[in-house]
N, C-alpha and C positions, 0 to 999 in steps of 0.2 A: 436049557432049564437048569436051576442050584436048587439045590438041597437047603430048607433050613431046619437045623437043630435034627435034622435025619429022618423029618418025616416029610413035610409041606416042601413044596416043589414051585419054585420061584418061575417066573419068566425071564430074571434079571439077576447080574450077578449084584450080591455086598462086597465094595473094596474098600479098605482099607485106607486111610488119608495117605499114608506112607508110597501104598500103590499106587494111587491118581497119582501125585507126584510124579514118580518114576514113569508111567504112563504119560504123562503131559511132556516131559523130557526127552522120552520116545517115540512116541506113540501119535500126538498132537491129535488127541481125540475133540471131542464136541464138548465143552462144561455149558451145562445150563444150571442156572441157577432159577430157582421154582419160589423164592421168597418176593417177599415186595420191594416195591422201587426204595423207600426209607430206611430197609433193612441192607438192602445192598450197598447205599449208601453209606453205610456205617462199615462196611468192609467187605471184600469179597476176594474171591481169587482170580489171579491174574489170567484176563483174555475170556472170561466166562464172559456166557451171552446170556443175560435178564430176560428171564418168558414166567412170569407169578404163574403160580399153577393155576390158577382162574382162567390164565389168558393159552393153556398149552394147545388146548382145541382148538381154538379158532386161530393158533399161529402154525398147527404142523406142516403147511408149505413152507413155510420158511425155514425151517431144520436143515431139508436137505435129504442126502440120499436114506434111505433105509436099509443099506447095510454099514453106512458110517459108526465107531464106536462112539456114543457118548454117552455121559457118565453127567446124572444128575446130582443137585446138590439143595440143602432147603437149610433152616436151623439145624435141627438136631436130629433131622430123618427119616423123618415122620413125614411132611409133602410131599419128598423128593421121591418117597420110595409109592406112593399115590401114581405121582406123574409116570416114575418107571413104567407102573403097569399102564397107565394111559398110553404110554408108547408101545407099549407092547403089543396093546392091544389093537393099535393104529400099523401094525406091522413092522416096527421097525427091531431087528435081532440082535444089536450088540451094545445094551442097552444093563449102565451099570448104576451103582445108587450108594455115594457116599456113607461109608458107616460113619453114624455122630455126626453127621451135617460140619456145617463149618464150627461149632462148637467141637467137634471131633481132630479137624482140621488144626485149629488152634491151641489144642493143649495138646497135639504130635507136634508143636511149634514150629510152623508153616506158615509162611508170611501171607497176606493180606494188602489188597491195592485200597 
């Protein structure tokens, strides 16, 4: 569970674009990415796996284990951090939520496939 703003109690952690990063470099956690297929298509980051948040429920077999870390991602942070809780909720514990989506990503200038 995280803290936000020191009161409300997350299921999932907020990191940072800087972190994923470093995380993907270490770590080689899970990216999903929660936008739609045209959005992705205009850029996205390297090795993420495309599930729209529309489609997260009827894809959580396909994830994988539930204690794997992955680290959601949407525009600006607002899906991604949705779908967090939909994994959460679906049991899975290591379970993180881009801050600033890939808009976030992009002005910490962080490339894009």
């Amino acid at each position: 569970m995280f803290k936000l703003f020191g009161s409300k109690t997350l299921p999932y952690e907020n990191i940072t674009p800087q972190e994923v990063d470093q995380r993907i470099k270490n770590q080689k956690p899970l990216i999903i990415d929660v936008r739609e297929n045209y959005e992705y298509a205009q850029g996205h980051i390297k090795g993420s796996k495309l599930i729209p948040l529309s489609q997260i429920n009827s894809k959580i077999n396909v994830i994988g284990a539930k204690d794997r870390e992955i680290i959601v991602v949407c525009r600006s942070g607002s899906r991604s951090s949705h779908a967090a809780n939909l994994l959460c909720n679906q049991g899975f514990t290591r379970i993180g939520n881009i801050k600033g989506g890939i808009i976030g990503w992009m002005r910490a200038g962080l490339p894009l496939e």
